[in-house]
C-alpha positions as CSV (number, residue, x, y, z in Angstrom):
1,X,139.7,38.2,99.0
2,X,142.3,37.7,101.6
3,X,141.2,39.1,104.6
4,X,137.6,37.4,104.1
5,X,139.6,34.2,103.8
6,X,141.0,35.5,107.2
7,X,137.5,36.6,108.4
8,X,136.4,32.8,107.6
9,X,139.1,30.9,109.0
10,X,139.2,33.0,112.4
11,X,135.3,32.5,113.1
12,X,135.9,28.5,112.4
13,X,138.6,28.5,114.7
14,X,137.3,30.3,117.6
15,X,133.8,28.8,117.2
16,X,135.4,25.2,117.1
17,X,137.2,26.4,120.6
18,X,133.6,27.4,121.9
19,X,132.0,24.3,121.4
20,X,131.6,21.9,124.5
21,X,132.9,18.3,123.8
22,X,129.9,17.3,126.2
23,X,126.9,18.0,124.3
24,X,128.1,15.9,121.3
25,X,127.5,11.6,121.4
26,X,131.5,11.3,120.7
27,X,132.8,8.2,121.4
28,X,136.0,8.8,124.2
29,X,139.0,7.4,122.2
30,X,141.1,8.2,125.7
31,X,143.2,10.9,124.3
32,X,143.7,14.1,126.6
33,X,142.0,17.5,125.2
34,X,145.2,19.7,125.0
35,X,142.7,22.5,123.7
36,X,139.2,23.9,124.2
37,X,136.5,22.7,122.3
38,X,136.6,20.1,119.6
39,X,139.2,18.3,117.6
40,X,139.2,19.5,114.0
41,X,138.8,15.8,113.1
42,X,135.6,15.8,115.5
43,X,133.9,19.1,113.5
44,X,134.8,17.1,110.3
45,X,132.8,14.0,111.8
46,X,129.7,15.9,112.5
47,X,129.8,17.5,109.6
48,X,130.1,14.5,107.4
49,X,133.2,15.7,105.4
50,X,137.0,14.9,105.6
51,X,139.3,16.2,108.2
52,X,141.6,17.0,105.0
53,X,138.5,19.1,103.8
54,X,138.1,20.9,107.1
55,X,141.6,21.4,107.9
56,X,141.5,23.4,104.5
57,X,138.4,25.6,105.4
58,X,139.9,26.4,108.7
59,X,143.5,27.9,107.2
60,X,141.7,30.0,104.9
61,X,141.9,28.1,101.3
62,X,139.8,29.0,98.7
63,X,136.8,26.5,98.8
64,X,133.6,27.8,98.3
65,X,131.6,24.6,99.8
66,X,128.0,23.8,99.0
67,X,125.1,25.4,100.7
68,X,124.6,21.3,102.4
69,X,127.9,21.6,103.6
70,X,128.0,24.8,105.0
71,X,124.6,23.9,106.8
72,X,126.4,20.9,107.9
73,X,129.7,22.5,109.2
74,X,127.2,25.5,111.4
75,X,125.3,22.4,113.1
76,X,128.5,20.7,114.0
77,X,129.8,23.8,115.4
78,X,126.2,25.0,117.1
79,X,126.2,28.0,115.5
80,X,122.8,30.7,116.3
81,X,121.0,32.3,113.7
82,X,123.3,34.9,113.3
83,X,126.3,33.0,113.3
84,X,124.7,30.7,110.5
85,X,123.9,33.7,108.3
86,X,127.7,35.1,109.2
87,X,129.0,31.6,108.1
88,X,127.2,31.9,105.0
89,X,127.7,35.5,104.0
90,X,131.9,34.5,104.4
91,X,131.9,31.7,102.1
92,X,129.7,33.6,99.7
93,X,132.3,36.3,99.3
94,X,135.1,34.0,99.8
95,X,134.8,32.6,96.1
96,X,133.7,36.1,94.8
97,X,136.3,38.1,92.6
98,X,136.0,41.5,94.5
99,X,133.6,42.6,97.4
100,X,130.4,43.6,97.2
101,X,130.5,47.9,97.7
102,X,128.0,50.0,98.9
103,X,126.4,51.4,95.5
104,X,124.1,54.4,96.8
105,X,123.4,56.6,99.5
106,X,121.1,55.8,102.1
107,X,117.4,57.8,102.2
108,X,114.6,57.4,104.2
109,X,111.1,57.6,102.1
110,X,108.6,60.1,103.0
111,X,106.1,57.1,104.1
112,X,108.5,55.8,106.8
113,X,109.0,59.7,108.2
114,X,105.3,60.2,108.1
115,X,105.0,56.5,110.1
116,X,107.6,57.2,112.5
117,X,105.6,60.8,113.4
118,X,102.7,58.8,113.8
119,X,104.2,56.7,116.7
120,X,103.9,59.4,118.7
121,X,103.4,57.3,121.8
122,X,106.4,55.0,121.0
123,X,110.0,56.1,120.7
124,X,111.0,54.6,117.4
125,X,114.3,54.7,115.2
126,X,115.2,53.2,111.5
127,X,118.6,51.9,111.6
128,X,120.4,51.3,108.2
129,X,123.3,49.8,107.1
130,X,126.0,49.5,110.1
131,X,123.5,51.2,112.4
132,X,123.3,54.6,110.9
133,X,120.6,56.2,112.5
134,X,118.7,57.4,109.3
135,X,115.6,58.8,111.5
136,X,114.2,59.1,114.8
137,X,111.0,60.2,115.7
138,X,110.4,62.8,119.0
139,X,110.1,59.8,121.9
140,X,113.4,58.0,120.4
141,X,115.6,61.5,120.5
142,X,114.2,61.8,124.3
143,X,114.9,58.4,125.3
144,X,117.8,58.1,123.9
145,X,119.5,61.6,122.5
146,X,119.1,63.7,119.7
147,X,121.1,62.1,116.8
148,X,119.8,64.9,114.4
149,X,122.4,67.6,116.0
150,X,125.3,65.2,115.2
151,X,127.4,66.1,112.6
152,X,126.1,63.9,110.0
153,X,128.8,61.5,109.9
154,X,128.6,60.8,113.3
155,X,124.9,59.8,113.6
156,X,125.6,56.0,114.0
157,X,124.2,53.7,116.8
158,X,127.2,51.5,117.3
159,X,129.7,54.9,117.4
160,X,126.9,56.1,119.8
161,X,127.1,53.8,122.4
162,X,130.4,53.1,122.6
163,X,132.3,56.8,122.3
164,X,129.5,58.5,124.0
165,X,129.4,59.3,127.5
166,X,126.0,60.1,127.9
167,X,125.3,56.5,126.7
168,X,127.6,54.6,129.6
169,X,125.5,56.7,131.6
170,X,122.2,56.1,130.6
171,X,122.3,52.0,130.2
172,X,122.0,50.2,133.1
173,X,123.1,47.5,131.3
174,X,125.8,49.2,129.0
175,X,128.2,46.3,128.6
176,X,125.7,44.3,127.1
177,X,124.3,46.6,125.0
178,X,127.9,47.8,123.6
179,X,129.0,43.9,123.3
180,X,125.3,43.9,121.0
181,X,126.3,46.6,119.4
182,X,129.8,45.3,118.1
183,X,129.0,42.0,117.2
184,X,125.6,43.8,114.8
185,X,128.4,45.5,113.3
186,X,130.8,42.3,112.9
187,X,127.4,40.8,111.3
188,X,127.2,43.7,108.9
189,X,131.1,43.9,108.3
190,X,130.8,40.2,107.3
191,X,128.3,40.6,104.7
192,X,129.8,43.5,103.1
193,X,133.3,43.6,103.7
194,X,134.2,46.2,101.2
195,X,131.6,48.7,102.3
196,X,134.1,52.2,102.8
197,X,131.6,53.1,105.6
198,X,131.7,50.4,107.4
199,X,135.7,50.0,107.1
200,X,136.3,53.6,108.0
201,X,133.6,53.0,111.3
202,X,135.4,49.9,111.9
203,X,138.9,51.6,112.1
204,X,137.1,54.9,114.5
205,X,136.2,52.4,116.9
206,X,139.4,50.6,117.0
207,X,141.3,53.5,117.7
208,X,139.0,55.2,119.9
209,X,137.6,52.5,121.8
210,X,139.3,49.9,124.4
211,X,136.6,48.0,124.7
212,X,135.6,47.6,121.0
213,X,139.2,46.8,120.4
214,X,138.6,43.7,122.7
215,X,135.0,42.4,121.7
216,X,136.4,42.6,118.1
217,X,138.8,40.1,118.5
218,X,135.9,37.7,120.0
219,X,134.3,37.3,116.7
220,X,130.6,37.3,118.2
221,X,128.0,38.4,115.9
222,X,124.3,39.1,116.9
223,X,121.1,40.0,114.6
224,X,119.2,42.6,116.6
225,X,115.3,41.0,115.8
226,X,114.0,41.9,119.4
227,X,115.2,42.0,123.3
228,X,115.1,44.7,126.4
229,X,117.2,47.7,127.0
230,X,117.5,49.2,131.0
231,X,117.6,53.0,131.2
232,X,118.5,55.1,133.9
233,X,117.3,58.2,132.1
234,X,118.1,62.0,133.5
235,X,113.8,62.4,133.5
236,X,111.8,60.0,134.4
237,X,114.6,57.7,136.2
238,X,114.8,54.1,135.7
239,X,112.4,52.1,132.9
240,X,112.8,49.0,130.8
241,X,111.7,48.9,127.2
242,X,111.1,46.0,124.9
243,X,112.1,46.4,121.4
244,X,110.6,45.1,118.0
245,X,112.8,45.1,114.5
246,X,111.0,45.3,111.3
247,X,112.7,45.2,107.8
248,X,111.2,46.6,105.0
249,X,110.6,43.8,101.9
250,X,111.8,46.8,99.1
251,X,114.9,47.7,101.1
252,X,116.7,45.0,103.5
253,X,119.5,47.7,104.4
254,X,116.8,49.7,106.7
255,X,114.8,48.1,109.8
256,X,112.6,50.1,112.3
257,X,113.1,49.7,115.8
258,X,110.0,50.3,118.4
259,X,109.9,50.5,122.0
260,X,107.2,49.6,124.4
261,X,107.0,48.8,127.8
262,X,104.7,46.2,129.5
263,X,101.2,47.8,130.0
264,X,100.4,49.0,134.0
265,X,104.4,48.8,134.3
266,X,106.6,51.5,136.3
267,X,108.5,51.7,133.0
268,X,105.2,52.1,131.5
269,X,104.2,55.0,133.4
270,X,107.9,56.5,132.6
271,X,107.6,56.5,129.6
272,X,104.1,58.5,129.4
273,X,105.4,61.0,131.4
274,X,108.4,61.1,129.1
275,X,105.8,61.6,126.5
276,X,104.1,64.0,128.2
277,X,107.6,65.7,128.3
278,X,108.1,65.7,124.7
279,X,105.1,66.9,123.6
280,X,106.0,69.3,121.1
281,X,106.0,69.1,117.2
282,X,108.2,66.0,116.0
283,X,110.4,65.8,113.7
284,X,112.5,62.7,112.3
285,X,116.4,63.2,111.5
């Protein structure tokens, strides 16, 4: 589990770095910061263990710490939600004897493509694991584009946004969404590090991609549970959409993403006429 230990000790390090001295009550000992963030000895403080203890987390040793102490150590370092659940997905696997692997092939029931049909109003999607687009109903494939001609391999949200042209073009916001996009996938990577899928996407990316190269190397993670996209689209011109994620309790790997717009909205109106567009027979990927 080497490059786990690697994974852990690089998100310590760069989230110690992150952290502003300020918002801590430290008491000033007079010594000059010669680096960003806090003092190893300073994390170790907060988090009621020894600097010794810390030290050892941060170079990558094989400690598995309690749940109380990894609690601890993400409050010190004012980890999000996302970075806590990173955190804790690391040290899980650090003291496990071989990754966990992916054991079966993604499907998408016959419930969830009847459901997504139904939304014919709403452009929906169900991502699964590393943002594999696993279906999208009409309004999703003319919002965003029409995963279901990919080559199968290739039908991925993350690989999407980031190789694709089309997609630079049609968010407004791009950066932001491709940065999103990235640090989902360095969420993912983290909780299943020996995942072939993921590895192989992983390396695609690096090679392919400047900019995922770079936002790699950050370390950020983010859990996509709701937020705002800006289109410019080739249609109906420029809208915003709110999303909503929704897991499924019998299988975490899949969530289902739905877009809406705010009611009496311009984007609103864009996006019935983008209906209106669409409105032939739908069928999911």
């Amino acid at each position: 589990m080497a490059d786990v230990n690697r994974e852990l000790a690089d998100l310590l390090r760069r989230a110690r770095a992150a952290c502003d001295p300020q918002r801590v009550n430290l008491r000033d000992d007079g010594r000059v910061r010669r680096v960003k963030g806090l003092r190893r000895e300073e994390v170790a403080l907060l988090a009621g263990v020894s600097t010794d203890y810390y030290t050892r987390l941060e170079q990558g040793r094989l400690i598995v710490p309690s749940t109380q102490v990894i609690e601890a150590i993400g409050r010190a370092l004012d980890l999000d939600r996302a970075e806590r659940i990173h955190l804790r997905d690391l040290f899980s696997l650090s003291g496990s004897p071989r990754p966990r692997a992916r054991t079966q092939a993604q499907r998408v029931r016959p419930g969830l493509h009847q459901l997504l049909d139904a939304l014919d109003a709403q452009p929906a999607l169900i991502l699964g694991r590393s943002a594999d687009v696993l279906a999208a109903n009409a309004m999703a494939r003319a919002l965003f584009t029409d995963f279901a001609r990919m080559p199968a391999r290739e039908r991925n949200y993350a690989r999407w946004i980031l190789l694709s042209e089309q997609a630079r073009e049609l968010f407004v916001d791009w950066e932001e969404q491709a940065r999103n996009a990235v640090a989902a996938l360095r969420l993912e990577a983290g909780r299943n590090p020996g995942d072939p899928d993921t590895r192989r996407l992983v390396g695609e990316l690096s090679e392919n991609s400047e900019e995922f190269r770079a936002w790699w190397t950050e370390h950020h993670v983010h859990q996509r549970t709701f937020g705002a996209k800006r289109l410019r689209h080739p249609v109906v011109g420029e809208l915003t959409v709110q999303y909503e994620t929704l897991t499924f309790p019998g299988d975490g790997d899949q969530a289902l993403y739905v877009y809406t717009c705010e009611p009496g909205s311009a984007s609103h109106e864009a996006l019935i006429l983008l209906a209106s567009w669409t409105a032939t027979p739908s069928r999911a990927v």
